[in-house]
C-alpha positions as a Markdown table, in Angstrom:
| # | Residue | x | y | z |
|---|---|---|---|---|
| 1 | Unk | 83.2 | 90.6 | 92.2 |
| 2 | Unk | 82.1 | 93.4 | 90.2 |
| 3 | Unk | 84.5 | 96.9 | 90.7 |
| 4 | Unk | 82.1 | 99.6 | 90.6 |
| 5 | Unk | 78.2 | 99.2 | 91.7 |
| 6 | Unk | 77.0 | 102.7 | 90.4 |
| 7 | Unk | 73.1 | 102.9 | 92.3 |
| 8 | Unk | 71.3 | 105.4 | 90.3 |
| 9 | Unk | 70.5 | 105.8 | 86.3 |
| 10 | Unk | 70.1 | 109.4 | 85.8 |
| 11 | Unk | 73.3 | 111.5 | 84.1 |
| 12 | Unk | 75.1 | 111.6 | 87.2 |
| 13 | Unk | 75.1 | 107.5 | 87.5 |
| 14 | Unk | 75.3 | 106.6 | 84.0 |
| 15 | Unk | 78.2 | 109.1 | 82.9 |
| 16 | Unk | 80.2 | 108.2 | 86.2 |
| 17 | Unk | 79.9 | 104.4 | 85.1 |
| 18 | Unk | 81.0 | 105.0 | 81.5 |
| 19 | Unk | 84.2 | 106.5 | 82.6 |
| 20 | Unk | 84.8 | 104.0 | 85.7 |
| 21 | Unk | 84.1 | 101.1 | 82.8 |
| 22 | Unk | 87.8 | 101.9 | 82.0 |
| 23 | Unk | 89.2 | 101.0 | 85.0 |
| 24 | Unk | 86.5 | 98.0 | 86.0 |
| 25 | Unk | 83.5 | 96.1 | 85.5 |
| 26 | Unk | 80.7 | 98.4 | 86.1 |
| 27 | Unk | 77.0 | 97.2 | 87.0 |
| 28 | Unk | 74.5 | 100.4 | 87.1 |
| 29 | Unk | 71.6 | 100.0 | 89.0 |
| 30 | Unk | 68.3 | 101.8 | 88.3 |
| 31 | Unk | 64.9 | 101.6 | 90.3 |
| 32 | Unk | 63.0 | 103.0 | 87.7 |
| 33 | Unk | 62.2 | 101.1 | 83.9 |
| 34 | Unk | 64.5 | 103.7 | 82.0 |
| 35 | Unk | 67.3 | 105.7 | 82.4 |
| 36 | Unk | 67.0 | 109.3 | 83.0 |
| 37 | Unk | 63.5 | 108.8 | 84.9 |
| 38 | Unk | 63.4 | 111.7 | 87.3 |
| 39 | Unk | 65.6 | 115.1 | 87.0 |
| 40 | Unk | 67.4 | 113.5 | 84.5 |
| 41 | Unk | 64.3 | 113.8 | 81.9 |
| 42 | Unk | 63.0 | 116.8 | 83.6 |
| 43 | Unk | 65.5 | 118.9 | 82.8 |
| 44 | Unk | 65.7 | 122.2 | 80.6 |
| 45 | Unk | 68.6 | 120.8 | 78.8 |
| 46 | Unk | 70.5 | 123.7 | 78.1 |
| 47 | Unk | 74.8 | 123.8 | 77.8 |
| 48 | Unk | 75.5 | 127.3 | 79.2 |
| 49 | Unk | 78.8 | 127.2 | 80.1 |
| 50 | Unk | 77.9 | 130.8 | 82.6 |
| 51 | Unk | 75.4 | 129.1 | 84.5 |
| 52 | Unk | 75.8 | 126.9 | 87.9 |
| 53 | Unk | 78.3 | 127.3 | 91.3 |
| 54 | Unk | 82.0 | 128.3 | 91.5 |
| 55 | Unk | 82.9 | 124.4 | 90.7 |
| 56 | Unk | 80.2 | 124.1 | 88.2 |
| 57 | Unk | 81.5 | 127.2 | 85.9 |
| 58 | Unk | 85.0 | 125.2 | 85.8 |
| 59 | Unk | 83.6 | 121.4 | 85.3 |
| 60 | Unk | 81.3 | 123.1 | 82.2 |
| 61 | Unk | 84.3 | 124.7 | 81.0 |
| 62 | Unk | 86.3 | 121.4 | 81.0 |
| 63 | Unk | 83.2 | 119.6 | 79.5 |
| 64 | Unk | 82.8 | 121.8 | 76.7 |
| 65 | Unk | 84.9 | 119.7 | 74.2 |
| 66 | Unk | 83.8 | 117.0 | 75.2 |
| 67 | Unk | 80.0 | 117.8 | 74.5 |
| 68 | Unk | 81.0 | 119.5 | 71.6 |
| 69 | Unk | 82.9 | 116.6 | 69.9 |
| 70 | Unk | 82.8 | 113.3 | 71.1 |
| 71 | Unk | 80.5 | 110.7 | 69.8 |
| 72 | Unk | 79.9 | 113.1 | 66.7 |
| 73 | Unk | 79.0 | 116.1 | 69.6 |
| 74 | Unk | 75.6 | 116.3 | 71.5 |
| 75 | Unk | 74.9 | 119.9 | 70.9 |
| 76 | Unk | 72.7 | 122.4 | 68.9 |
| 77 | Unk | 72.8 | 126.4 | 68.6 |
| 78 | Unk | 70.3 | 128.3 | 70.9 |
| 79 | Unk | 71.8 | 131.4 | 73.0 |
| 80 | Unk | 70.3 | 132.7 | 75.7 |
| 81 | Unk | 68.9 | 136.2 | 76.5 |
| 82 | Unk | 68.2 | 138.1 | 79.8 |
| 83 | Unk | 65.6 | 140.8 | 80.2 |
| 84 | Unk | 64.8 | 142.9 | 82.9 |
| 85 | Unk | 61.0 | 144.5 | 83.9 |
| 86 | Unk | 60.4 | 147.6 | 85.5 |
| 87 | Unk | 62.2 | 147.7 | 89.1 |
| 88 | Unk | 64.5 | 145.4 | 88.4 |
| 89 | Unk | 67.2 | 147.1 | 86.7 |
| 90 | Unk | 70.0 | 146.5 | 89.5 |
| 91 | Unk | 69.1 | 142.8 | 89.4 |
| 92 | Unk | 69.8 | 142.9 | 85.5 |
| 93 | Unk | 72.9 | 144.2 | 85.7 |
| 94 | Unk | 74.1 | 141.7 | 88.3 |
| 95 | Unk | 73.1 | 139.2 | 86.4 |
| 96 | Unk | 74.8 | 140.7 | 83.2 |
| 97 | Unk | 77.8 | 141.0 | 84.6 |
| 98 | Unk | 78.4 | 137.1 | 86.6 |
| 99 | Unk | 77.0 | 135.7 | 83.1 |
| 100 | Unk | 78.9 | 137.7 | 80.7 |
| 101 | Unk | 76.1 | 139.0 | 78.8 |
| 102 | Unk | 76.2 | 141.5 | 76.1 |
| 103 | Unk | 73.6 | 144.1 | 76.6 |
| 104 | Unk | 71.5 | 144.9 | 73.5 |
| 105 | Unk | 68.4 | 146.9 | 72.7 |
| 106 | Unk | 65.0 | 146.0 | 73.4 |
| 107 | Unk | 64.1 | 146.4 | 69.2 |
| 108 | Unk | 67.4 | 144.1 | 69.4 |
| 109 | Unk | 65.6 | 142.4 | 71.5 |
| 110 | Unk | 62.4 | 141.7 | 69.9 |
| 111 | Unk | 64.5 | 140.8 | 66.6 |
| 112 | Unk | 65.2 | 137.2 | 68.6 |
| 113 | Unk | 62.0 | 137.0 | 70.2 |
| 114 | Unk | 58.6 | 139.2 | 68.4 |
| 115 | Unk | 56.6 | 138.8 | 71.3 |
| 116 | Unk | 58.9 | 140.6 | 74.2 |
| 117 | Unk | 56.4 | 143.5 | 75.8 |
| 118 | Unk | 58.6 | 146.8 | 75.0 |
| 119 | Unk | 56.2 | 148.2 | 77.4 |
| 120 | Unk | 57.3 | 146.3 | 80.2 |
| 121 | Unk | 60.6 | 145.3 | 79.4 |
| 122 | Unk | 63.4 | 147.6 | 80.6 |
| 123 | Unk | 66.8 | 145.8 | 79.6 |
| 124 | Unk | 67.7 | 143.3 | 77.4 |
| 125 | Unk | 71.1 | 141.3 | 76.7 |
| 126 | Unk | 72.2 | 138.3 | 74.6 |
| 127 | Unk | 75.0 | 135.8 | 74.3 |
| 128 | Unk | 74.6 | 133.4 | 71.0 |
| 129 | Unk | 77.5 | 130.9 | 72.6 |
| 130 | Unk | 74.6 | 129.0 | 74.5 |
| 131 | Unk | 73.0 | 125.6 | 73.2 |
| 132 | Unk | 70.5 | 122.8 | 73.2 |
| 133 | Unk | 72.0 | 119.3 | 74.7 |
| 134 | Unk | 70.3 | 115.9 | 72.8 |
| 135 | Unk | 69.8 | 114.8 | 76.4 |
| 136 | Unk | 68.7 | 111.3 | 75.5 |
| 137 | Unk | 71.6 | 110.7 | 72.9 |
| 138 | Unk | 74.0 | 111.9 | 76.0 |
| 139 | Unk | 72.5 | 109.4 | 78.4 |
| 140 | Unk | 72.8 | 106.5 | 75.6 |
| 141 | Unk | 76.4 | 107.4 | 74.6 |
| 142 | Unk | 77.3 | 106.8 | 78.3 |
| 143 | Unk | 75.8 | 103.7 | 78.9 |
| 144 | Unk | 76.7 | 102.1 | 75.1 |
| 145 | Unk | 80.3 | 102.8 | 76.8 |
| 146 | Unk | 79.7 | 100.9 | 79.6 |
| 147 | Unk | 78.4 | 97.9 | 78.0 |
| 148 | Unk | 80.8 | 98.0 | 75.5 |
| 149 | Unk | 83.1 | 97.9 | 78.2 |
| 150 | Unk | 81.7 | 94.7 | 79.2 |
| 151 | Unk | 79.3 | 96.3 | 82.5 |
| 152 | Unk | 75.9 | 96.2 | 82.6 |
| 153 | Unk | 73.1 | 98.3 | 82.8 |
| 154 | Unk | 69.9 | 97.1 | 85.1 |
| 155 | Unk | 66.6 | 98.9 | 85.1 |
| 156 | Unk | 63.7 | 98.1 | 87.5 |
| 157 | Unk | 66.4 | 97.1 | 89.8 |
| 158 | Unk | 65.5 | 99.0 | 93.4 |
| 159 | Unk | 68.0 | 98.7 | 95.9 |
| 160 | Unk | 67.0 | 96.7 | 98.8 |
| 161 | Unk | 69.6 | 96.1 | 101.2 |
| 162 | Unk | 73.5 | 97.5 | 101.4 |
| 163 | Unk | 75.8 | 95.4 | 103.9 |
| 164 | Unk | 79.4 | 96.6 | 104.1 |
| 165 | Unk | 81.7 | 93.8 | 104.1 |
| 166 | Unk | 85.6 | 92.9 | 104.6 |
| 167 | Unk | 86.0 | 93.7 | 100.7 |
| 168 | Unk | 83.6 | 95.6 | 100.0 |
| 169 | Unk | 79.8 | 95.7 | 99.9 |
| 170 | Unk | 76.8 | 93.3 | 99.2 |
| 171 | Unk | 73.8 | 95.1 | 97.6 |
| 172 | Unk | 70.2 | 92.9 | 97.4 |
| 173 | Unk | 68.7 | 94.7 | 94.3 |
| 174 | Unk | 65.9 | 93.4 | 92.2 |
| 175 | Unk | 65.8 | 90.4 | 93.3 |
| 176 | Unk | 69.3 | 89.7 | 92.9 |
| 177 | Unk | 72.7 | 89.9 | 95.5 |
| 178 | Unk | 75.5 | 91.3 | 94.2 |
| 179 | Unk | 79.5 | 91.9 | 95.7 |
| 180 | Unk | 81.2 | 94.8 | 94.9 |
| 181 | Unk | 84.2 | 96.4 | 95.9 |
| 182 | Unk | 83.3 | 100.3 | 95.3 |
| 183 | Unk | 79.9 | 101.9 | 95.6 |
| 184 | Unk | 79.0 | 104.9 | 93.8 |
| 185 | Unk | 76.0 | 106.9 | 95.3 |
| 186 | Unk | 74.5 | 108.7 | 92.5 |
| 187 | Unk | 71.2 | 108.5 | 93.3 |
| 188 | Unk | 70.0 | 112.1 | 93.2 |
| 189 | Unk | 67.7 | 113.4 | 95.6 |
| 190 | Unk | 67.6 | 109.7 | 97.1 |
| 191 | Unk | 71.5 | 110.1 | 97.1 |
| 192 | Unk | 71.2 | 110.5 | 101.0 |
| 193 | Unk | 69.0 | 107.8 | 101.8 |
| 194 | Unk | 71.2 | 105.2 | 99.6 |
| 195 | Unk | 74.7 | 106.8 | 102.1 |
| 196 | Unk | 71.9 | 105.8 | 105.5 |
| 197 | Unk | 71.4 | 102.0 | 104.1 |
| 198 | Unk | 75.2 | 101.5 | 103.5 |
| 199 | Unk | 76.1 | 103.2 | 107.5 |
| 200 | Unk | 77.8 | 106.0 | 105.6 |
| 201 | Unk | 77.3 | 109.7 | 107.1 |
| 202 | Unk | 75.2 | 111.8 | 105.1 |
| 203 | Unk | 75.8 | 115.2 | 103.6 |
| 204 | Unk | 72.5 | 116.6 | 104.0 |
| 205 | Unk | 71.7 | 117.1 | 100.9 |
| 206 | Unk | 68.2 | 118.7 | 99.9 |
| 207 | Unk | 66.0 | 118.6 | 96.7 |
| 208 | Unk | 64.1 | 121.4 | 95.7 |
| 209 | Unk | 61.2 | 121.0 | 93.4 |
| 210 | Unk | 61.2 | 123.2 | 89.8 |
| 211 | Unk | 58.1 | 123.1 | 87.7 |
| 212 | Unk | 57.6 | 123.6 | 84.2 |
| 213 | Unk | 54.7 | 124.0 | 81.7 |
| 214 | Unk | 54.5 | 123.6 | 77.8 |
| 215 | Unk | 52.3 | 126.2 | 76.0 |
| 216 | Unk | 51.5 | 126.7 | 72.2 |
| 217 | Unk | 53.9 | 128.4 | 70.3 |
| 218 | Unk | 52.5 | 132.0 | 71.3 |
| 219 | Unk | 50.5 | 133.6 | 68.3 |
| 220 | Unk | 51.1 | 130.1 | 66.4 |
| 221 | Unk | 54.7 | 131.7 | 65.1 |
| 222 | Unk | 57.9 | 129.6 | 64.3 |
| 223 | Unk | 59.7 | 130.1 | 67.8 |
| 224 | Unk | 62.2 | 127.6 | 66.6 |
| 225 | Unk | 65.4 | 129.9 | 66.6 |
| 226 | Unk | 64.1 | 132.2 | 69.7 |
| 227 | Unk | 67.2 | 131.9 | 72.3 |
| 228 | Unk | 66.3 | 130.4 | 75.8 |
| 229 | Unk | 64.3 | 133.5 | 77.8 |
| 230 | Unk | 66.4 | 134.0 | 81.4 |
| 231 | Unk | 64.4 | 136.6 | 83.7 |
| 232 | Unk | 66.8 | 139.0 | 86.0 |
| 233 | Unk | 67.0 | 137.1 | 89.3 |
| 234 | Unk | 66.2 | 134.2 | 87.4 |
| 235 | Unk | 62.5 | 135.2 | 88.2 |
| 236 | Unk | 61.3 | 132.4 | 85.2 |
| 237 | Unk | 62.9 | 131.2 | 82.5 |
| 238 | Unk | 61.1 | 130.1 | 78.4 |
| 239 | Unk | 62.9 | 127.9 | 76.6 |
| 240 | Unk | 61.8 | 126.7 | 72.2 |
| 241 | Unk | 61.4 | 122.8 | 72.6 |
| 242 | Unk | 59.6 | 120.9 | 69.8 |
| 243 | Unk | 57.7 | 123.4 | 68.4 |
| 244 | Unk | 56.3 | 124.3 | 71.7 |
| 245 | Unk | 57.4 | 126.8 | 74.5 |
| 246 | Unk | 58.9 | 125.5 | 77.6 |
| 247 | Unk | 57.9 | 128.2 | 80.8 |
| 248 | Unk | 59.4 | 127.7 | 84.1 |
| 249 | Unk | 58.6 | 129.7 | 87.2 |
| 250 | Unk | 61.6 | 128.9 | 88.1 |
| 251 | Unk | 60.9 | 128.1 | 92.0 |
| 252 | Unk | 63.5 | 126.6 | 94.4 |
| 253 | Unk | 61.1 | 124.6 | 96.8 |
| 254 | Unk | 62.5 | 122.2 | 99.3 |
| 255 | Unk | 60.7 | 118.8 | 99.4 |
| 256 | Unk | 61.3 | 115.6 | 100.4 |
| 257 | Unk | 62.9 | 113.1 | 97.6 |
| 258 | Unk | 59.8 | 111.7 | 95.4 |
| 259 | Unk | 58.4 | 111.6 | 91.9 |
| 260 | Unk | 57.7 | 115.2 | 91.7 |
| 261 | Unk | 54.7 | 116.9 | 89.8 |
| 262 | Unk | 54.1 | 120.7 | 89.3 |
| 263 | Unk | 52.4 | 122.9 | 91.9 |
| 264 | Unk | 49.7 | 123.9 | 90.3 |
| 265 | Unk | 49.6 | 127.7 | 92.0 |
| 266 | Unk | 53.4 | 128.2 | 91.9 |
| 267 | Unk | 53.2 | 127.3 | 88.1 |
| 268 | Unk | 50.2 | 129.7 | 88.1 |
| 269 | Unk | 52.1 | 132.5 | 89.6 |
| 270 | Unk | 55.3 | 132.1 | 87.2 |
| 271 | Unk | 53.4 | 132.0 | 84.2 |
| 272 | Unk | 52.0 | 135.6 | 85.2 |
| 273 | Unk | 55.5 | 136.9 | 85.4 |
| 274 | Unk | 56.3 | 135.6 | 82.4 |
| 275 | Unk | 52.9 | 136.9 | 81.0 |
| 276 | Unk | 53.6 | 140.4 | 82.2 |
| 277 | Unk | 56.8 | 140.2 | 80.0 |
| 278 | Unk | 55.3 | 139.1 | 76.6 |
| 279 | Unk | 52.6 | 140.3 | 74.3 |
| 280 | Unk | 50.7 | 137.4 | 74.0 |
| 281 | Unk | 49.0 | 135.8 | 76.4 |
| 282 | Unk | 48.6 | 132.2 | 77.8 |
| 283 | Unk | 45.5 | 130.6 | 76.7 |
| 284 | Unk | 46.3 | 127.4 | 77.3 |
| 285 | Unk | 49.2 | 124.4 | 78.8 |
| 286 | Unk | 49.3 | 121.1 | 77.0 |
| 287 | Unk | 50.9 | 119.7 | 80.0 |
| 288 | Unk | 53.4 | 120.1 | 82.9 |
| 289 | Unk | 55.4 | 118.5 | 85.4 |
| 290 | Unk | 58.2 | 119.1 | 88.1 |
| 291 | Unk | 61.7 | 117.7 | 88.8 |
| 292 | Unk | 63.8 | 117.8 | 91.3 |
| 293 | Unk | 67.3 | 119.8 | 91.6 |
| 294 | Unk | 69.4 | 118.5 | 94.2 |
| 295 | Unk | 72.3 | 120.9 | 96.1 |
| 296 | Unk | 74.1 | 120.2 | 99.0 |
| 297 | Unk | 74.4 | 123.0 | 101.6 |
| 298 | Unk | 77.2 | 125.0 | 99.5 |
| 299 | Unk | 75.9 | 124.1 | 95.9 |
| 300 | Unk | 78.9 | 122.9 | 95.3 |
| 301 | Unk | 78.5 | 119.1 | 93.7 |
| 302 | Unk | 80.0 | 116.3 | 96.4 |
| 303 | Unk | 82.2 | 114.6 | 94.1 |
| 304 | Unk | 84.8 | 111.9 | 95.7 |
| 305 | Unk | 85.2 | 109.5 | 98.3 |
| 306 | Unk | 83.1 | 109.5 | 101.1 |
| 307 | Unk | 85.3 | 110.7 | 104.6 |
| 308 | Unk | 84.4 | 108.0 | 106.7 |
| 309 | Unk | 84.8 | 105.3 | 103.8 |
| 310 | Unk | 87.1 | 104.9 | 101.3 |
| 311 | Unk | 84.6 | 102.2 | 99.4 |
| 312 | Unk | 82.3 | 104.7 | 99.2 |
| 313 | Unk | 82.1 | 106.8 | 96.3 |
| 314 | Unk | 79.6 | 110.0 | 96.3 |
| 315 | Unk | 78.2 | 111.7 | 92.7 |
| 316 | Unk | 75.8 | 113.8 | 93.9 |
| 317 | Unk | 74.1 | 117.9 | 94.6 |
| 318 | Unk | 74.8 | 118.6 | 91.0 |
| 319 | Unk | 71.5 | 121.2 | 91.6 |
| 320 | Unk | 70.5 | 121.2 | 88.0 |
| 321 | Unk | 73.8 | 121.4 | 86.6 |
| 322 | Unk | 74.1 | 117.9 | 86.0 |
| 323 | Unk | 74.3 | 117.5 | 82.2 |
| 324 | Unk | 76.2 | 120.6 | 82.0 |
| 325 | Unk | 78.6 | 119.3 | 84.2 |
| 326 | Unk | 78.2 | 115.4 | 83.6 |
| 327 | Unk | 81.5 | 114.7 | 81.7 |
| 328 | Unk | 84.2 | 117.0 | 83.4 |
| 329 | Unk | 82.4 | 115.7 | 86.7 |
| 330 | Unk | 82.3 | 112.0 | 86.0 |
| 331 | Unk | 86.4 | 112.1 | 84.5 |
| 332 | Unk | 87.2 | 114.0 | 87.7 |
| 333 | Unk | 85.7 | 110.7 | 89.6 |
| 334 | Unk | 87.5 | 108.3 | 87.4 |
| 335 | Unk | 90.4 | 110.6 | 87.6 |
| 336 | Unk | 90.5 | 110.4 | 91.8 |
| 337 | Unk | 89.8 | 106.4 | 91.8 |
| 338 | Unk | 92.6 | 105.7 | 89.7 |
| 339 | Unk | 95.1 | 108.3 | 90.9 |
| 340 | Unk | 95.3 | 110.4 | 88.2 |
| 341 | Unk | 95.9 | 114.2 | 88.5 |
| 342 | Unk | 92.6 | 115.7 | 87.3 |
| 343 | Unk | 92.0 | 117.9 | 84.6 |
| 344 | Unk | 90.3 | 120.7 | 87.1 |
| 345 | Unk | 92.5 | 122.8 | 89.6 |
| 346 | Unk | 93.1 | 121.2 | 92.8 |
| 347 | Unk | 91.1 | 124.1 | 94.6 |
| 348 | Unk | 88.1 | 122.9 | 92.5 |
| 349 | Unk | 89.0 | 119.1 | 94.0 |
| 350 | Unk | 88.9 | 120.7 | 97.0 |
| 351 | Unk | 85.7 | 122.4 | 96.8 |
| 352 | Unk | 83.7 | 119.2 | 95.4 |
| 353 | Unk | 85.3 | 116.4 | 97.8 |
| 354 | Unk | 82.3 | 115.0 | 99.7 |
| 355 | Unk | 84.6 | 115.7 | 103.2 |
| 356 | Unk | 83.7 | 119.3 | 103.4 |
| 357 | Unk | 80.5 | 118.1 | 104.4 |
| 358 | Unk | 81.1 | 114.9 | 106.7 |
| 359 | Unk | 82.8 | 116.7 | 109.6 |
C-alpha cells in the first residue's frame, strides 16, 4: 500500500511529496503530461518575501533559506519597485508601508527603469531584497527527491474514481487502481472537486483568473536588470523575463476551474494603465496567456488534515503564493503528519488548518 497519494503536480503537489517521501512511499499523480502545467507554469515567479496573506508573509519568511541555499539555491537578484500615478498617492503609501518599501525619487526612479513617464508618475519606492525563482529547477529538485526516495512521479494520470476504504483510500487513475493510506489534495483550483469525489466536505475554494502578456523589450533596450514594476493597489504589475517584458493587468476574476487563457479586453485595459505609466508605447504582444490563482474565502492557504477525515490531507488556496511559500508550507504538512512541532508559530497552524473552513 502506498503512504501518501499526492493528486496534483503543480508546486503545491510536488513539494508536499518531496518532504512526505521522508516519512513514506509517495506516488504523485498528474492529469496533465508535465509537471507545473497550469498556475504552476503561469506564474510571475518572483520570491518577495512582503508579498501574500498574514500566513503567507511567515511561511516565505521560513522558506527563505531554504530557497536561498538548498540544492545550490533557486534564486536570482531582481527587486522590486512601486510607483504611484496621479490620484493615487494614498494608495502608494499604503502600499509602502505593508511592504516595507523605501521611497525614492522619480530620477531615482528612472535610474532602474529609463522608460517610467516623470509626467505621470507621482511616487516611486524600491527594495533590492526581491528575486527571480528558476521555477522549473524548483519543481525538478522536488520531484528528484521523491524518486530518490523511492516514490514515483505519474504524468497523464487523471483521477477517475476515489473510494474511501477501512485503511484508507482506492484511487482508479490512468488506467491504473491504486491503495493508499493518506490522500493529499493538491490539486489547485480542481483542489475542491478532487475533496467532492473522495465524500470529503469542501472548503469553497475559488480560482480567479490573472492574465499576462509578453511585449518587446520597450525601445529595444537591455531591460535585463530593471526590478519587477508593482502599480499602487497592485493596479498591474511588469516584470524582465528572457529578454522580454512580462505585463500583467493584474485582474482577480472568479471563474470556474479550467485551462485558462487571457481575456483579451481585460488584458487590453491593463496594458493602458501600464501604458499611461511609461514612455514608450506598446506596439505589439508576442503572446499571452492566463492562470489561475486559487484562495480560499480568508486567503489564508488550507494546509492540514481535513476536519471530517483524518486520511485526508488538504494543500491548497495558496492564491499565487505558492512557490513563495512552497517549502515552509510543504515542511509544515510533513511536520503535522509526523507529529513534529512545526517550524511556524502555532497561531500560523492555526490560521492555515483546513478546519476553519469545514464547520
Amino acid at each position: 500500500m502506498i503512504d501518501f497519494l499526492v493528486i496534483g503536480g503543480g508546486i503545491a503537489g510536488i513539494s508536499a511529496g518531496a518532504r512526505l517521501s521522508h516519512l513514506g512511499r509517495v506516488v504523485l499523480l498528474e492529469v496533465e503530461t508535465g509537471l507545473g502545467y497550469h498556475a504552476s507554469g503561469r506564474s510571475a515567479a518572483l520570491f518577495e518575501v512582503h508579498y501574500g496573506s498574514v500566513a503567507g508573509l511567515a511561511l516565505n519568511e521560513v522558506s527563505r533559506d531554504y530557497h536561498m541555499t538548498a540544492n545550490g539555491g533557486v534564486l536570482s537578484p531582481r527587486g522590486i519597485m512601486l510607483v504611484g500615478g496621479i490620484g493615487q498617492e494614498e494608495q502608494f503609501e499604503r502600499d509602502r508601508a505593508k511592504m516595507s518599501f523605501d521611497k525614492i525619487s522619480i530620477d531615482e526612479a528612472r535610474g532602474h527603469v529609463p522608460i517610467l513617464n516623470p509626467e505621470t508618475m507621482v511616487a516611486a519606492a524600491y527594495r533590492e531584497d526581491s528575486w527571480d525563482i528558476d521555477t522549473d529547477r524548483l519543481i525538478q529538485n522536488f520531484a528528484k527527491e521523491i524518486r530518490a526516495n523511492g516514490g514515483e512521479v505519474r504524468t497523464s494520470a487523471r483521477v477517475e474514481q476515489i473510494v474511501r476504504t477501512a485503511n484508507g483510500w482506492q484511487v482508479t487513475a490512468g488506467g491504473d487502481t491504486l491503495e493508499a493510506r493518506i490522500l493529499v489534495d493538491a490539486a489547485g483550483a480542481w483542489a475542491d472537486e478532487v475533496a467532492r469525489m473522495a465524500g470529503v466536505m469542501p472548503l469553497g475554494l475559488q480560482p480567479m483568473r490573472r492574465s499576462m502578456a509578453r511585449l518587446p523589450a520597450p525601445g529595444g533596450l537591455d531591460i535585463s536588470r530593471w526590478p519587477m514594476i508593482l502599480a499602487a493597489g497592485e493596479d498591474w504589475y511588469a516584470k524582465p523575463d528572457a529578454g522580454k517584458l512580462l505585463v500583467s493587468p493584474a485582474e482577480e476574476d472568479p471563474v470556474e476551474p479550467h485551462d485558462a487563457w487571457a481575456d483579451d479586453m481585460v488584458l487590453a485595459e491593463g496594458l493602458a494603465r501600464y501604458e499611461a505609466m511609461v514612455t514608450e508605447p506598446v506596439t505589439r504582444l508576442e503572446t499571452s496567456w492566463a492562470g489561475l490563482r486559487t484562495f480560499t474565502s480568508d486567503r489564508q492557504p488550507a494546509l492540514g488534515f481535513a476536519a471530517d477525515d483524518p486520511a485526508f490531507l488538504w494543500v491548497a488556496g495558496q492564491g499565487g503564493s505558492g512557490f513563495q511559500c512552497a517549502p515552509a508550507a510543504s515542511q509544515l504538512v510533513a511536520d503535522l503528519v509526523a507529529g513534529r512541532e512545526p517550524e511556524v508559530s502555532k497561531d500560523i497552524v492555526k490560521a492555515v488548518d483546513p478546519a476553519r473552513l469545514q464547520p
